[in-house]
C-alpha positions in Angstrom: 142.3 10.3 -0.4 145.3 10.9 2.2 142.6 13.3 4.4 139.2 11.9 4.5 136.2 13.6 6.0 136.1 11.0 8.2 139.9 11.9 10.1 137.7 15.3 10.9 134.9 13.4 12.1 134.7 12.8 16.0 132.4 10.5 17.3 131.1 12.4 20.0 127.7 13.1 22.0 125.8 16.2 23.1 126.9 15.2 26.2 130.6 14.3 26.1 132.9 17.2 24.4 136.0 15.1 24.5 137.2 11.9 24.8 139.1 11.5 28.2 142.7 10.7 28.1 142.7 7.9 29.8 140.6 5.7 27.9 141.8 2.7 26.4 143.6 3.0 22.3 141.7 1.9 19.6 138.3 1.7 22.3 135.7 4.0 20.8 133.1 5.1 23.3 129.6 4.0 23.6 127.7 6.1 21.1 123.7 6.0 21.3 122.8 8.0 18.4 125.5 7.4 15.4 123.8 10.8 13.2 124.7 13.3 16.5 128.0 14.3 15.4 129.5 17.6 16.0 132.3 19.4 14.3 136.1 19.5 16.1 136.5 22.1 18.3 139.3 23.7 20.3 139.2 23.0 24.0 136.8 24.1 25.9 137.4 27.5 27.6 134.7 29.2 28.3 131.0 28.5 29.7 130.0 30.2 26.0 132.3 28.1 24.0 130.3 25.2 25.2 127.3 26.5 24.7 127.9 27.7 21.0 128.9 23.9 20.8 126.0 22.2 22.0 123.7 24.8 20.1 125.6 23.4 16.7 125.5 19.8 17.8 121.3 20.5 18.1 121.4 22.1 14.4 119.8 24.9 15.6 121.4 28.4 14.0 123.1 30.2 16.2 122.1 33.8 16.5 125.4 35.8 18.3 124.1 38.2 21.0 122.9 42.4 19.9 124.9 44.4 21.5 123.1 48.0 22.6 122.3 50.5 20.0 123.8 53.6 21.0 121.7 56.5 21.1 122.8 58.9 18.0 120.3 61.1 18.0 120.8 64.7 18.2 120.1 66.8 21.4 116.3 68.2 22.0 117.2 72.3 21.2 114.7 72.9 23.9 115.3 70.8 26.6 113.0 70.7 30.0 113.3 73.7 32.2 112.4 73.7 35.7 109.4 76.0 36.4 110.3 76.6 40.0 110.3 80.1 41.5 113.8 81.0 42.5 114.6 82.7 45.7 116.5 85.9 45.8 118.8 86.3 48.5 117.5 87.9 51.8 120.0 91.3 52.1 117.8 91.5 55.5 120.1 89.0 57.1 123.0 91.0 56.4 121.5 94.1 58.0 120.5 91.8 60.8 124.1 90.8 61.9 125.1 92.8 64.3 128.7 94.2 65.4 127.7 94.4 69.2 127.9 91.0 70.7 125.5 89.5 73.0 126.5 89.4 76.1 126.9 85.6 78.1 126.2 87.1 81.9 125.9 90.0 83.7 129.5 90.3 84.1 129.9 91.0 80.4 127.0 93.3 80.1 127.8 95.1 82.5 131.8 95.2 80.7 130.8 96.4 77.7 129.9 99.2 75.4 127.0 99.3 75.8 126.7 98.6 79.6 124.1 101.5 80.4 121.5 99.8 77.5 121.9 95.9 79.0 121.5 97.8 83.1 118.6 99.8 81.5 116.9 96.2 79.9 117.7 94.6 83.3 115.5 97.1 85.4 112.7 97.5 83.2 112.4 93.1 83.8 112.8 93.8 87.4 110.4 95.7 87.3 107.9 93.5 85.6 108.3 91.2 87.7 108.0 93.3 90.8 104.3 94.6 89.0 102.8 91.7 88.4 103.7 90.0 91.7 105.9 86.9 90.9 107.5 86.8 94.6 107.6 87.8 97.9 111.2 87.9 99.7 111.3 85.3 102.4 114.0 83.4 104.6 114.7 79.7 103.1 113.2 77.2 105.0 114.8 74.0 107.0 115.1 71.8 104.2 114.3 73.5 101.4 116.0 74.0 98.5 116.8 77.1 96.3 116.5 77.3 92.7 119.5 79.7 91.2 118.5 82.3 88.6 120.7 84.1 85.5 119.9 86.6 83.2 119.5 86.1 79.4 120.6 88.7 77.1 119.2 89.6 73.9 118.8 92.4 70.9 115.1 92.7 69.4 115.4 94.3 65.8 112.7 96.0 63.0 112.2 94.2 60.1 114.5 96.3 58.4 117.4 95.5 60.7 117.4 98.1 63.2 117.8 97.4 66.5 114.5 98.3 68.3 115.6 97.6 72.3 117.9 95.8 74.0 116.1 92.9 76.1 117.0 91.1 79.4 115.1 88.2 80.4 115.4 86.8 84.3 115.1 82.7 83.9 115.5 80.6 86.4 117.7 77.4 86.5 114.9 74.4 85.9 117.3 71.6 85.8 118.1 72.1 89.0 114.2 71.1 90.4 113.2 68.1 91.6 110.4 66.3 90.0 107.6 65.4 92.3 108.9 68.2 94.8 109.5 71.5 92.9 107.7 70.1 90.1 104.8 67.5 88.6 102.8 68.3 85.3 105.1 70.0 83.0 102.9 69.1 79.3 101.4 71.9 77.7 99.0 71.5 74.7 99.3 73.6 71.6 97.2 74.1 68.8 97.6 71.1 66.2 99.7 72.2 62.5 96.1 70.6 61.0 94.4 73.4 63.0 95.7 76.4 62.1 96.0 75.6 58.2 92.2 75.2 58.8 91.7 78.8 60.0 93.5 80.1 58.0 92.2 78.5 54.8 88.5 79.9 56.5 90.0 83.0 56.5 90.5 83.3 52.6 86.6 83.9 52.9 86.1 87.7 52.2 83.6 87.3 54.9 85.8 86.5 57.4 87.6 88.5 60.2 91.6 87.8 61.3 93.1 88.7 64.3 96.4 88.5 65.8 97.9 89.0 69.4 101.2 88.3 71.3 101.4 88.4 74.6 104.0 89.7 76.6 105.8 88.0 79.7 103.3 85.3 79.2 104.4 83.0 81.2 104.6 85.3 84.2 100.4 84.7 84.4 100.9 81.1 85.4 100.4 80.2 89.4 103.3 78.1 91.2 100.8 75.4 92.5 104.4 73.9 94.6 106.3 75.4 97.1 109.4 77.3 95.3 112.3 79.4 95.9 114.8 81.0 94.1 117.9 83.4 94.6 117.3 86.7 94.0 117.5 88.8 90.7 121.9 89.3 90.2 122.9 92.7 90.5 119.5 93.6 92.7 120.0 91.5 95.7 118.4 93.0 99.1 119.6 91.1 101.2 120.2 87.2 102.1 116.7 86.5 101.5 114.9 84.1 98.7 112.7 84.7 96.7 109.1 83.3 97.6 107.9 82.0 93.8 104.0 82.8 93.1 104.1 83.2 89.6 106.2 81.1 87.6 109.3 82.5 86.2 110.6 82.1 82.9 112.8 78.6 83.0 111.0 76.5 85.2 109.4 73.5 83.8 106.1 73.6 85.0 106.1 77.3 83.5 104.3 76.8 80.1 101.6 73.5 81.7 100.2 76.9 84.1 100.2 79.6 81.4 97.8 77.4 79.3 95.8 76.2 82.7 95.7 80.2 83.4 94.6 80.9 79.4 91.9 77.4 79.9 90.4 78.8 82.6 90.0 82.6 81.4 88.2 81.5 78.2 85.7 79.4 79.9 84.7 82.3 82.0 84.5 84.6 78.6 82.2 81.8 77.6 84.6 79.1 75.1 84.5 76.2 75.2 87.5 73.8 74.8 87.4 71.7 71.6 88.2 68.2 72.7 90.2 66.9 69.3 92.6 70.4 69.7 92.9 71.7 73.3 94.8 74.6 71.9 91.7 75.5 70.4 88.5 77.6 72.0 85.2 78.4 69.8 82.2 80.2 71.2 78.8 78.7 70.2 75.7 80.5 69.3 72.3 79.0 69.7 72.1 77.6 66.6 75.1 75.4 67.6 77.0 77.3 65.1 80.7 79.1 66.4 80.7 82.9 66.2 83.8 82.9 66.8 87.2 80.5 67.2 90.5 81.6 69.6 93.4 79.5 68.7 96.2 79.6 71.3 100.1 78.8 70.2 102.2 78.8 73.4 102.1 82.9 73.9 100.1 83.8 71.0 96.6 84.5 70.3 94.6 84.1 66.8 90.8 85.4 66.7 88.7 84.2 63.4 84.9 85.6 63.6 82.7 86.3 60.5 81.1 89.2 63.2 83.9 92.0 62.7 82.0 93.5 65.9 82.0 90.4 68.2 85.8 89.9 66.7 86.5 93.3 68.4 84.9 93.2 71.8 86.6 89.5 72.4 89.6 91.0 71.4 89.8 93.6 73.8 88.5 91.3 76.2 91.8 89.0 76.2 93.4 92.1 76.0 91.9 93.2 79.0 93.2 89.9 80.6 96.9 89.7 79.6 99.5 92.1 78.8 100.4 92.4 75.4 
């Protein structure tokens, strides 16, 4: 026969997939096992060429790879839902946007429609101030320096919207103190987030007793233990005097560290005593080492838990004796 099997045949390893080019003609290479033979191929071209070579050279069958099933199956006619709540829209805020702009200072206040409303809301904080004693006019001292003051300008609205009062709010210029001089302690503790979810989840007892109270100017109950002065109140200056600082004004930095001295030291003379894991929070023990009641303080806010509806009463008109609210 012309075409044998044997012109098909290439002696050939595992190993070697062709004969280099420059070996010598009519030299066949070294072959260890004469029975490995492997069918002619086309040149290699790919890593997987090779392999599907060397897999037929071992006489193992050769199994091509699956390629993914695609998923066929028909959609689920009741797919998931989520079962959260949602949120209608709150039409509050739109009643809460006002058309009468805040004023920035007094200039523009005083500019503006409704001028007589901001000088009204100016007086009545004056006059706060004035009643509870915060200064004393007084010349400025050889060295000392003054602490500038601004008003802050604000509109208070009812839940539904409406405007309840226009508010002005005299604060005094903080960054300008110097710390060590017109300033030292400035941290003030709070009642812990861990805390108050505790009270409150007591107060889901129908035994228990809740009560709430916000105290006004709060921070106007704090003592300036430093030396401080600031300009007088704009638009209600005397004269060319300072104001001699003995209660701390709104602004200052060491204004919330004294309202919570000022609260600290109120309680323990009701009788509380201050929890040591939560210093925003004050209990009154019984004899039986059990609290009869628990006053948690939040900056300028009050909460009163007592399963004694009558001792949650007289404490509560005690503080509100103390503070104005």
């Amino acid at each position: 026969m012309g075409n044998s099997l044997d012109s098909y045949l290439t002696p050939n390893t595992v190993q070697q997939d062709f004969i280099p080019q420059h070996s010598a003609p009519n030299q066949q290479p070294h072959i260890e096992h004469q029975d490995e033979i492997s069918l002619p191929t086309d040149p290699p071209m790919e890593s997987n060429t090779r392999q599907e070579n060397t897999i037929i050279s071992q006489n193992v069958p050769y199994t091509p790879p699956m390629e993914p099933i695609p998923d066929i199956s028909p959609p689920d006619p009741h797919p998931r839902r989520s079962e959260r709540a949602t949120k209608k829209p709150d039409f509050l805020s739109c009643l809460a946007a006002s058309d009468i702009p805040i004023p920035k200072n007094v200039k523009e206040a005083l500019s503006s429609a409704n001028a007589a409303d901001w000088q009204q809301a100016m007086l009545l904080e004056v006059t706060s101030l004035s009643d509870m004693n915060s200064w004393s006019l007084a010349d400025l001292p050889p060295g000392s320096k003054v602490i500038g003051t601004k008003w802050v300008f604000d509109i208070k609205r009812l839940v539904s919207g409406e405007i309840d009062r226009f508010k002005a709010r005299l604060v005094a210029k903080g960054y300008a103190q110097r710390p060590g001089m017109d300033s030292d302690e400035v941290f003030a503790p709070v009642a812990k987030l861990a805390t108050i979810r505790f009270i409150l989840s007591m107060a889901a007892d129908p035994t228990a007793h809740l009560a709430q109270l916000d105290v006004s100017t709060a921070f106007l109950n704090g003592i300036v233990e430093e030396e401080i002065y600031c300009t007088q109140p704009p638009q209600f200056e005397k004269d060319h005097r300072v104001c001699r600082m003995w209660k701390c004004l709104n602004g200052l930095k060491q204004a919330s560290r004294q309202w919570y001295l000022k609260v600290k030291e109120d309680m323990i003379g009701l009788g509380f005593i201050e929890v040591d894991v939560d210093q925003g929070l004050f209990i009154l023990p019984s004899k039986s080492n059990k609290p009869i009641i628990g006053v948690l303080l939040w900056v300028d806010d009050f909460l009163l838990l007592s399963f004694d509806e009558k001792i949650l009463l007289q404490y509560k008109a005690a503080i509100m004796a103390l503070y104005k609210t």
